[in-house]
C-alpha positions as CSV (number, residue, x, y, z in Angstrom):
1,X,86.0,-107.0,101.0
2,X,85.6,-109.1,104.0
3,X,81.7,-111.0,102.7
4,X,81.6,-114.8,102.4
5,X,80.6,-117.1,99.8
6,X,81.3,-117.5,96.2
7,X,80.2,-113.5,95.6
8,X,83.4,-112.0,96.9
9,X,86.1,-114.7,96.1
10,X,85.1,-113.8,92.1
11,X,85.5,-110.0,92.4
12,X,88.7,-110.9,94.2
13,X,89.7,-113.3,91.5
14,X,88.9,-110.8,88.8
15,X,90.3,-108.0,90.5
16,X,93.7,-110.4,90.9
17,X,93.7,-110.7,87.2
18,X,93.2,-106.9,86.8
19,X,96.3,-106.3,89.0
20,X,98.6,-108.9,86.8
21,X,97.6,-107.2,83.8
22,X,98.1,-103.5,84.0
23,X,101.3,-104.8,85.9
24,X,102.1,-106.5,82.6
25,X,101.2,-102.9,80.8
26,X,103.2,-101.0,82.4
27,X,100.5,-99.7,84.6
28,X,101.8,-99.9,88.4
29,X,99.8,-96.8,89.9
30,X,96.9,-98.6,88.5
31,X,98.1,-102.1,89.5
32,X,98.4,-100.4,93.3
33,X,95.1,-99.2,93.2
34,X,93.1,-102.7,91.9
35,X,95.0,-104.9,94.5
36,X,94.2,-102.0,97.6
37,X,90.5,-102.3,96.3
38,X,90.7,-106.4,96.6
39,X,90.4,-105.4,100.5
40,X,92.7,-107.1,103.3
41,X,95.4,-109.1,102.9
42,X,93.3,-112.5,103.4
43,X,91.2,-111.5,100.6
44,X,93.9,-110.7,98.5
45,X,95.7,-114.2,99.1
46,X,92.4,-115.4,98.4
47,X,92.0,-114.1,95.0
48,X,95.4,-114.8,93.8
49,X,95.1,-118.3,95.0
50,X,92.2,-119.5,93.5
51,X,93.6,-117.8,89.9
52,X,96.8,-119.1,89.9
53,X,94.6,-122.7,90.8
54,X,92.5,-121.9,87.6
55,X,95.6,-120.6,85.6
56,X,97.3,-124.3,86.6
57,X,94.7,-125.8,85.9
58,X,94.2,-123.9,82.0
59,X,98.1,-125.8,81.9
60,X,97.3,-128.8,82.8
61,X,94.5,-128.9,80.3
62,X,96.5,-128.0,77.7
63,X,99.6,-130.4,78.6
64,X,98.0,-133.1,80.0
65,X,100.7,-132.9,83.0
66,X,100.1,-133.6,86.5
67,X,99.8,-130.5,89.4
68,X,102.6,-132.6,91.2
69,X,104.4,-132.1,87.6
70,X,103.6,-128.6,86.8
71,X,104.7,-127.8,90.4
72,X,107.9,-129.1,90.2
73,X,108.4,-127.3,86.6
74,X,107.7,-124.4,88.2
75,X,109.9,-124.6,91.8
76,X,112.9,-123.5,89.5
77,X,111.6,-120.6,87.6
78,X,110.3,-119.8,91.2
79,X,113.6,-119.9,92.7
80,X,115.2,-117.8,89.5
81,X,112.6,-115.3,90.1
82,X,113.3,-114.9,93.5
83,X,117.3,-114.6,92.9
84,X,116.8,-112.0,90.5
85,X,118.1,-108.7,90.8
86,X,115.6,-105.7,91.8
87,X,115.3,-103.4,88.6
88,X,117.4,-100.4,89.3
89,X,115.5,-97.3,90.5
């Protein structure tokens, strides 16, 4: 996917969301194969930036926070995450 305008950001978007959620299924091959069909890596960063935007912003609607807020809520869990330990084989 390599197109501009609003056309090709949304199938990324959507696409993103497909890969998060056979992830969450336990569906990797199928996970693999959604974010290889989002097309190059700028595409991908695309589509997983502008969802995480709109899932921030489903939080803040919710909880009435601030991004600056929800940002700094989230630098821990970020760090955690990253510390974790990879699954064993």
């Amino acid at each position: 996917m390599t197109g501009t305008g609003p056309g090709p950001v949304f199938v990324a978007v959507q696409q993103a969301a497909g890969v998060i959620a056979a992830k969450h299924r336990g569906d990797l091959a199928g996970a693999e194969e959604l974010l290889a069909a989002i097309g190059d890596p700028a595409a991908q960063a695309r589509g997983f930036c502008l969802l995480a935007e709109l899932a921030l912003a489903l939080v803040r609607a919710q909880t009435g926070q601030s991004m600056e807020e929800l940002i700094q809520e989230l630098s821990p869990l970020i760090a955690a995450v990253a510390h974790r330990e990879p699954p064993e084989p």
